[in-house]
PDB file of N, CA, C and O in Angstrom:
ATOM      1  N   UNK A   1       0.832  -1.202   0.000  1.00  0.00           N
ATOM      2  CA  UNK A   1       0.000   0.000   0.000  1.00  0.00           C
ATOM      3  C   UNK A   1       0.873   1.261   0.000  1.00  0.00           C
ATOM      4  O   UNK A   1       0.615   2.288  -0.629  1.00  0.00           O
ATOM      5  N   UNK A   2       1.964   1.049   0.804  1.00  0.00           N
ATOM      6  CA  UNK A   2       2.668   2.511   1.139  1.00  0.00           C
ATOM      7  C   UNK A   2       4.067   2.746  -0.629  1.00  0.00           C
ATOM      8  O   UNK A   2       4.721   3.743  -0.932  1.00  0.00           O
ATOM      9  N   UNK A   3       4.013   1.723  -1.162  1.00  0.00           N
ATOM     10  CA  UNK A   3       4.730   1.936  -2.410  1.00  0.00           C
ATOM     11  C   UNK A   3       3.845   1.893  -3.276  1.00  0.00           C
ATOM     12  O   UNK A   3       4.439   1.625  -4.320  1.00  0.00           O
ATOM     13  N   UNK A   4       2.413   2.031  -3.549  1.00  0.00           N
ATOM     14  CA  UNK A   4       1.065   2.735  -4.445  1.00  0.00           C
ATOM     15  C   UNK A   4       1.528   3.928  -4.529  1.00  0.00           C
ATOM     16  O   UNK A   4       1.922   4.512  -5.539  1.00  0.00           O
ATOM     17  N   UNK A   5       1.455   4.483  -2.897  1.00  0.00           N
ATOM     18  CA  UNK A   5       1.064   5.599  -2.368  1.00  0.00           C
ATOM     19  C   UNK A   5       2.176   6.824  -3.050  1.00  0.00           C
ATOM     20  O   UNK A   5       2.076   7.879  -3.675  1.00  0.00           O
ATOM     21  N   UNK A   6       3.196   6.000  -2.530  1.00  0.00           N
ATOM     22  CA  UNK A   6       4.451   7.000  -3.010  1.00  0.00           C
ATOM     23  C   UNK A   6       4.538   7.066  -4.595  1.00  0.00           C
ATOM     24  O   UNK A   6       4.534   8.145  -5.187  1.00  0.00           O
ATOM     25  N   UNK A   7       4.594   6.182  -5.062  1.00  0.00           N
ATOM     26  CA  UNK A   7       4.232   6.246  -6.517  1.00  0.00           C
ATOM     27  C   UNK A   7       3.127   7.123  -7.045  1.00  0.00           C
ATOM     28  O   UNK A   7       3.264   7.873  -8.011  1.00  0.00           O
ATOM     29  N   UNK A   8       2.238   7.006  -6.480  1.00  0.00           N
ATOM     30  CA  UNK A   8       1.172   7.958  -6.773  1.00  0.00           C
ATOM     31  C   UNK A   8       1.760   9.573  -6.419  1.00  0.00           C
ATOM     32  O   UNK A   8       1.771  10.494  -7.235  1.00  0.00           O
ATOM     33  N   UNK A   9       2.117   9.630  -5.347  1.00  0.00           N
ATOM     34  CA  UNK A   9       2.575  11.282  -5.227  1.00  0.00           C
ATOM     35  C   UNK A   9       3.490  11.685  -6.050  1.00  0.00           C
ATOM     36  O   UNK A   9       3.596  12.847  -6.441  1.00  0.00           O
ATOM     37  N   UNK A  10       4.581  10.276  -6.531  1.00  0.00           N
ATOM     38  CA  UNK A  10       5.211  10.682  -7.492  1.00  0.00           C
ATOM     39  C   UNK A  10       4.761  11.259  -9.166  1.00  0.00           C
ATOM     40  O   UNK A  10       5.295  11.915 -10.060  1.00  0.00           O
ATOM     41  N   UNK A  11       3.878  10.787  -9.003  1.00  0.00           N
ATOM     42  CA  UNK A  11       3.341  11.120 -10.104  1.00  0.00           C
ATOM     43  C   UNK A  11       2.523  12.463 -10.380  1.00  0.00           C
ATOM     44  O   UNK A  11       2.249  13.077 -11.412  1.00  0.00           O
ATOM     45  N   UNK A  12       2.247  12.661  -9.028  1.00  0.00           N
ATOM     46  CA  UNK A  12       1.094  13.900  -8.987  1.00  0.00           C
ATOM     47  C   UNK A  12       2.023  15.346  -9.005  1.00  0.00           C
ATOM     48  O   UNK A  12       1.617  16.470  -9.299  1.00  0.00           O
ATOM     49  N   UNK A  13       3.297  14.969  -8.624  1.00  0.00           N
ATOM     50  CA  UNK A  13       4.313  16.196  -8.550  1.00  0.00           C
ATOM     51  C   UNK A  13       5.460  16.235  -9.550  1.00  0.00           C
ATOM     52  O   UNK A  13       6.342  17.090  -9.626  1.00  0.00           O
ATOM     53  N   UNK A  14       5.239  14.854 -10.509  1.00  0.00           N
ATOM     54  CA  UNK A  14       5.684  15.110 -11.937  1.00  0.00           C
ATOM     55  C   UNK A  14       4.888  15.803 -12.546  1.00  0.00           C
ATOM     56  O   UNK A  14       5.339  16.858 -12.994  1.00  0.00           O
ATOM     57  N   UNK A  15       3.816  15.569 -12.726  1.00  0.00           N
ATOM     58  CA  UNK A  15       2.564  16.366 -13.201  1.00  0.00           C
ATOM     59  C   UNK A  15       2.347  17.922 -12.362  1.00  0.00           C
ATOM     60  O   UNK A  15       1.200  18.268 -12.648  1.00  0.00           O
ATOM     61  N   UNK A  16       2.746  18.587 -11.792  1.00  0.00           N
ATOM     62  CA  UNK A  16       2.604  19.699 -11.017  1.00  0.00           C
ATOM     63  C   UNK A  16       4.132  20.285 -11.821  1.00  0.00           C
ATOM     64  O   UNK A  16       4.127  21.492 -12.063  1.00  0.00           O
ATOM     65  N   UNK A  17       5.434  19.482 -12.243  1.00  0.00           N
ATOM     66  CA  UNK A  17       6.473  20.326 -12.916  1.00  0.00           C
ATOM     67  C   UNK A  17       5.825  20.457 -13.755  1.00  0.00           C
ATOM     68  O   UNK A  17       5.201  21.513 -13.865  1.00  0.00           O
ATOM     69  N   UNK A  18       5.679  19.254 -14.873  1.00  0.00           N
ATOM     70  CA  UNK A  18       5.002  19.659 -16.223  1.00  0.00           C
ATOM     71  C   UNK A  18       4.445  20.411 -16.383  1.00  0.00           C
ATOM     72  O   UNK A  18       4.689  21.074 -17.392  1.00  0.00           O
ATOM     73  N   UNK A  19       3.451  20.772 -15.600  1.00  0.00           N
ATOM     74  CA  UNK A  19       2.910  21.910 -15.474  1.00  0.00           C
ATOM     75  C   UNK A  19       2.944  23.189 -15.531  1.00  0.00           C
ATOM     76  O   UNK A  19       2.264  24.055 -16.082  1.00  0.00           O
ATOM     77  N   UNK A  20       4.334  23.154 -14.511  1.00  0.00           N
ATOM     78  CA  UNK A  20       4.981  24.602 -14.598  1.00  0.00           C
ATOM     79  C   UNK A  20       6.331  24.930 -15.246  1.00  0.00           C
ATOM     80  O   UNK A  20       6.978  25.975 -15.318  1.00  0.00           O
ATOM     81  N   UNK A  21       6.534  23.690 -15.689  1.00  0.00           N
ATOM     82  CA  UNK A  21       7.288  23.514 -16.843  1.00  0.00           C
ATOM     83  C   UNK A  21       6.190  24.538 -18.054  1.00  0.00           C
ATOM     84  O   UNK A  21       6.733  25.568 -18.453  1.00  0.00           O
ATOM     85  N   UNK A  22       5.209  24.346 -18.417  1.00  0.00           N
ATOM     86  CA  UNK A  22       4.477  24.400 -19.943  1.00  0.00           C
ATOM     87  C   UNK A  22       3.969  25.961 -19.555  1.00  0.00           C
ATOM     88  O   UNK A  22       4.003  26.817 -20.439  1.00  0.00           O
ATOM     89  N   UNK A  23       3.630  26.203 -18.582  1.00  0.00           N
ATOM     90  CA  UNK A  23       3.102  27.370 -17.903  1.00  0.00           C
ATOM     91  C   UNK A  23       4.382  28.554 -18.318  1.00  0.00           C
ATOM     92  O   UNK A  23       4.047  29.611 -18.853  1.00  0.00           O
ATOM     93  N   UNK A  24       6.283  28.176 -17.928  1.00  0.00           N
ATOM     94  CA  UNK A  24       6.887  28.796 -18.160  1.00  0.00           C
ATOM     95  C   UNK A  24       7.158  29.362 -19.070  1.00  0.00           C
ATOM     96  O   UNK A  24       7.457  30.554 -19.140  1.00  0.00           O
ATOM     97  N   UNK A  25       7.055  28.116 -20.418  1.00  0.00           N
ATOM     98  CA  UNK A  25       7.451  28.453 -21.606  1.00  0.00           C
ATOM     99  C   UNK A  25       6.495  28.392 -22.429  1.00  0.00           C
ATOM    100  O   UNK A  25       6.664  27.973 -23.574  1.00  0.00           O
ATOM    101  N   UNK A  26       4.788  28.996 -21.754  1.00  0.00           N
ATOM    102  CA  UNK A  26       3.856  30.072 -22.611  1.00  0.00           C
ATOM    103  C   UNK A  26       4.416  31.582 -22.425  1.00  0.00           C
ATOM    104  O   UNK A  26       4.435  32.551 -23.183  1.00  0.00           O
ATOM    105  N   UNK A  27       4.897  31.359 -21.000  1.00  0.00           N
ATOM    106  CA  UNK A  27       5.538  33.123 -20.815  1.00  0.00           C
ATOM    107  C   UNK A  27       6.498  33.658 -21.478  1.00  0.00           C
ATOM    108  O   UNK A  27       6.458  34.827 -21.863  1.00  0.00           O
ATOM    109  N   UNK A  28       7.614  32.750 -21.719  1.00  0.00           N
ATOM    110  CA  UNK A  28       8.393  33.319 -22.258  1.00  0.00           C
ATOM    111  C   UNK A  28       8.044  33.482 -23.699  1.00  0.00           C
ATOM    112  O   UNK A  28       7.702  34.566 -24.172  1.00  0.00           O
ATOM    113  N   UNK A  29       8.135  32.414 -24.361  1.00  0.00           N
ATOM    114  CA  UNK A  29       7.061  32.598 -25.879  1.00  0.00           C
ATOM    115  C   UNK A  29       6.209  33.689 -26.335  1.00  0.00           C
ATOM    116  O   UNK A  29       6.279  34.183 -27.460  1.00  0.00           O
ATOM    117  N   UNK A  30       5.302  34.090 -25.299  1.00  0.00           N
ATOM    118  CA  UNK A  30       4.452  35.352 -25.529  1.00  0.00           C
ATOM    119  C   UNK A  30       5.553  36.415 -25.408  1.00  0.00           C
ATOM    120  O   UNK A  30       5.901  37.154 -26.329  1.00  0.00           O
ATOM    121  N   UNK A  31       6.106  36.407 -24.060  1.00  0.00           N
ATOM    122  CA  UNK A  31       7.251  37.754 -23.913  1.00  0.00           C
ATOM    123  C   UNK A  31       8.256  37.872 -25.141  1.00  0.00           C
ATOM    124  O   UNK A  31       8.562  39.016 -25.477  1.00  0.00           O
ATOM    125  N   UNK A  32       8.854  36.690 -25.914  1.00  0.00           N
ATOM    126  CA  UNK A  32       9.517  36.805 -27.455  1.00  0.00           C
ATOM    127  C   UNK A  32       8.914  37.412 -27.894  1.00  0.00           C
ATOM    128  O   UNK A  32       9.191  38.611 -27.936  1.00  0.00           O
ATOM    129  N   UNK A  33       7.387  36.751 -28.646  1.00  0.00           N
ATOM    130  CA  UNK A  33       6.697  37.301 -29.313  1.00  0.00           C
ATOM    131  C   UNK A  33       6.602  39.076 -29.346  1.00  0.00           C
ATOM    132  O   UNK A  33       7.135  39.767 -30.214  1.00  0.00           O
ATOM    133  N   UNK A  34       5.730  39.635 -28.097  1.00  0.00           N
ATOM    134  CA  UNK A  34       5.808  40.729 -27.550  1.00  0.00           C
ATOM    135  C   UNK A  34       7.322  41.640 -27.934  1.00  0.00           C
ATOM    136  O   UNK A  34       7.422  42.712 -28.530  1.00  0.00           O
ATOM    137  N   UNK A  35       8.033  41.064 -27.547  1.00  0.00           N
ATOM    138  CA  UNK A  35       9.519  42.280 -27.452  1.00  0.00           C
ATOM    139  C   UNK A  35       9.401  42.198 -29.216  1.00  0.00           C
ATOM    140  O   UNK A  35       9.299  43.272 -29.810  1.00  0.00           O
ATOM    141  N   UNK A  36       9.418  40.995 -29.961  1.00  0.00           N
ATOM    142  CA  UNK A  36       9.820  41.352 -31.475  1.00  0.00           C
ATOM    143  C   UNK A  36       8.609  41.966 -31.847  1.00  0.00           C
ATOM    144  O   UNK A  36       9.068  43.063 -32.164  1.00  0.00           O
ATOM    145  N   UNK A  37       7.264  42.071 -32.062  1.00  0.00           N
ATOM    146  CA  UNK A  37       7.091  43.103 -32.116  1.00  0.00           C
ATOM    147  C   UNK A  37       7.220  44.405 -31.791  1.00  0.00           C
ATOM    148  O   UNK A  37       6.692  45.232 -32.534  1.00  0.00           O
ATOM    149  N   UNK A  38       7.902  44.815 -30.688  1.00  0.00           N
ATOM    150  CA  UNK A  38       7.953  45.904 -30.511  1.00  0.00           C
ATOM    151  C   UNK A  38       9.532  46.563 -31.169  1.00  0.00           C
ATOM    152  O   UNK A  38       9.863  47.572 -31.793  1.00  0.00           O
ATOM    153  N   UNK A  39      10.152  45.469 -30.673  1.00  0.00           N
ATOM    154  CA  UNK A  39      11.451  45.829 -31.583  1.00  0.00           C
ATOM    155  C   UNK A  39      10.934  46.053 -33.114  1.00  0.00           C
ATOM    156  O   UNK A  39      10.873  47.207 -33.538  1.00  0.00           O
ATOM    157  N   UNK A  40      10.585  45.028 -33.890  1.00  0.00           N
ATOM    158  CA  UNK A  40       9.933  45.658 -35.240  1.00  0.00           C
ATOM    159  C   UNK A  40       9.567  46.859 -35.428  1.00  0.00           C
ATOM    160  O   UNK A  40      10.331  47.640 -35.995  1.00  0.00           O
ATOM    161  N   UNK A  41       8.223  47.285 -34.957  1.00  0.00           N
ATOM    162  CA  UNK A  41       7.659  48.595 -34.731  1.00  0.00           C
ATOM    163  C   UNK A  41       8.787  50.130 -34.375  1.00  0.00           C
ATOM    164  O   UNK A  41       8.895  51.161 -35.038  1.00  0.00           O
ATOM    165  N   UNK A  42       9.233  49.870 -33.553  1.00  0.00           N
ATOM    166  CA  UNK A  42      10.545  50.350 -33.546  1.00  0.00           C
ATOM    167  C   UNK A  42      11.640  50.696 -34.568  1.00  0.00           C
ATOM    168  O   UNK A  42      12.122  51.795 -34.845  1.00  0.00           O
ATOM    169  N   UNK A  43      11.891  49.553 -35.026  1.00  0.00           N
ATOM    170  CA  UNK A  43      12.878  49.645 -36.344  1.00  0.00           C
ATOM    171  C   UNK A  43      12.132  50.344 -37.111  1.00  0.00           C
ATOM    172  O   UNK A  43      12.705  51.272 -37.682  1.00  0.00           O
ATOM    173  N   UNK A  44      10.663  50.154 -37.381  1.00  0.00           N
ATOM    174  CA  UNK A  44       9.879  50.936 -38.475  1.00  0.00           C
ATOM    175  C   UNK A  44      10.098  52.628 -38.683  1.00  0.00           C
ATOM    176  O   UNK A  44      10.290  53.470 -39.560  1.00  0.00           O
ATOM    177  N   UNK A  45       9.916  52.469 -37.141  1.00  0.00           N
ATOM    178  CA  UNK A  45       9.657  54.221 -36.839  1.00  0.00           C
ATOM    179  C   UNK A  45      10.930  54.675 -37.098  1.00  0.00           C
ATOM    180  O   UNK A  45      11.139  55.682 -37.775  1.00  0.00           O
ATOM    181  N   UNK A  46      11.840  53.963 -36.578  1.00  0.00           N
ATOM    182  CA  UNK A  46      13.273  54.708 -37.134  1.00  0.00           C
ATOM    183  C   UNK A  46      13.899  54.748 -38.853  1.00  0.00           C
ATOM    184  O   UNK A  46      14.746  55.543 -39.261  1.00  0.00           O
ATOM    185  N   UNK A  47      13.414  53.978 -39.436  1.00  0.00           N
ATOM    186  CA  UNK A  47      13.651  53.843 -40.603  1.00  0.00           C
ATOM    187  C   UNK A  47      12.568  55.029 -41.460  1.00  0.00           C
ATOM    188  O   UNK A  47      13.029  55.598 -42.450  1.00  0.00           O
ATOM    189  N   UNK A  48      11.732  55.208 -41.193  1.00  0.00           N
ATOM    190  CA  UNK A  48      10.830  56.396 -41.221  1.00  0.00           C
ATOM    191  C   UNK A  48      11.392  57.663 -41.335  1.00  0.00           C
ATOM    192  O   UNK A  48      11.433  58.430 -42.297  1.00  0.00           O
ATOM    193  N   UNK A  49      11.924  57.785 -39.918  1.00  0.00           N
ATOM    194  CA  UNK A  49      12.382  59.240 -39.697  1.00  0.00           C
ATOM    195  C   UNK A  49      13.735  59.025 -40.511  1.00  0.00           C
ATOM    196  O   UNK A  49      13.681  59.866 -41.409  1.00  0.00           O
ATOM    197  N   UNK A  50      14.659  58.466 -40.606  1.00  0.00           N
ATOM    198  CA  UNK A  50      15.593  58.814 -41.409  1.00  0.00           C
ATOM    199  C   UNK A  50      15.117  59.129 -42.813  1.00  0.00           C
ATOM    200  O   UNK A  50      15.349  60.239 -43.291  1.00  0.00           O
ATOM    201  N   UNK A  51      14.276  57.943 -43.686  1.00  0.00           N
ATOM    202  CA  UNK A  51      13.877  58.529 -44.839  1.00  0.00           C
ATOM    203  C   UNK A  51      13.466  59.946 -44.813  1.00  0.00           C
ATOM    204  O   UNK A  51      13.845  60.554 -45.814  1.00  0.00           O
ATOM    205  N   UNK A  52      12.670  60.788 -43.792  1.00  0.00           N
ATOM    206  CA  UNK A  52      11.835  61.589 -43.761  1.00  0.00           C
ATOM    207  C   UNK A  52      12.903  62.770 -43.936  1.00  0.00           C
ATOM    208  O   UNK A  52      12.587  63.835 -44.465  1.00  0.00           O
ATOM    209  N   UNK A  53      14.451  62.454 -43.356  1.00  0.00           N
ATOM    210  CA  UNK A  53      15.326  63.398 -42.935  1.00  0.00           C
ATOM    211  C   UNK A  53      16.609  63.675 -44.654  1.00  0.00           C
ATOM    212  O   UNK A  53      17.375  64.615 -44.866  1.00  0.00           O
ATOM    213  N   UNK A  54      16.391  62.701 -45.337  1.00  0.00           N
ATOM    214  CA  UNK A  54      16.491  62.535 -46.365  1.00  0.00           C
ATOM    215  C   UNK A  54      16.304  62.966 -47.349  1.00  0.00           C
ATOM    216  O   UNK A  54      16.620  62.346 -48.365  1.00  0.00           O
TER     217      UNK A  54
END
């Protein structure tokens, strides 16, 4: 019974990393996402004003 048991918790706190395993790397993914657009947008505006200065 008591090596179910442990097995079972083992499992429930593999499943609790995975978790925050997949949880981490939606954040960072979105935060990539996020910065390259803004870096893009960025590059835009500057490439802008130089033409403009041109």
């Amino acid at each position: 019974m008591r090596r179910a048991q442990s097995a079972l918790e083992y499992l429930f706190i593999l499943a609790a990393v995975l978790i925050l395993v997949m949880v981490t790397i939606r954040v960072v993914f979105s935060s990539v996402r996020a910065l390259n657009s803004a870096v893009t947008e960025h590059i835009d505006t500057i490439k802008d004003k130089i033409l403009e200065t041109l």
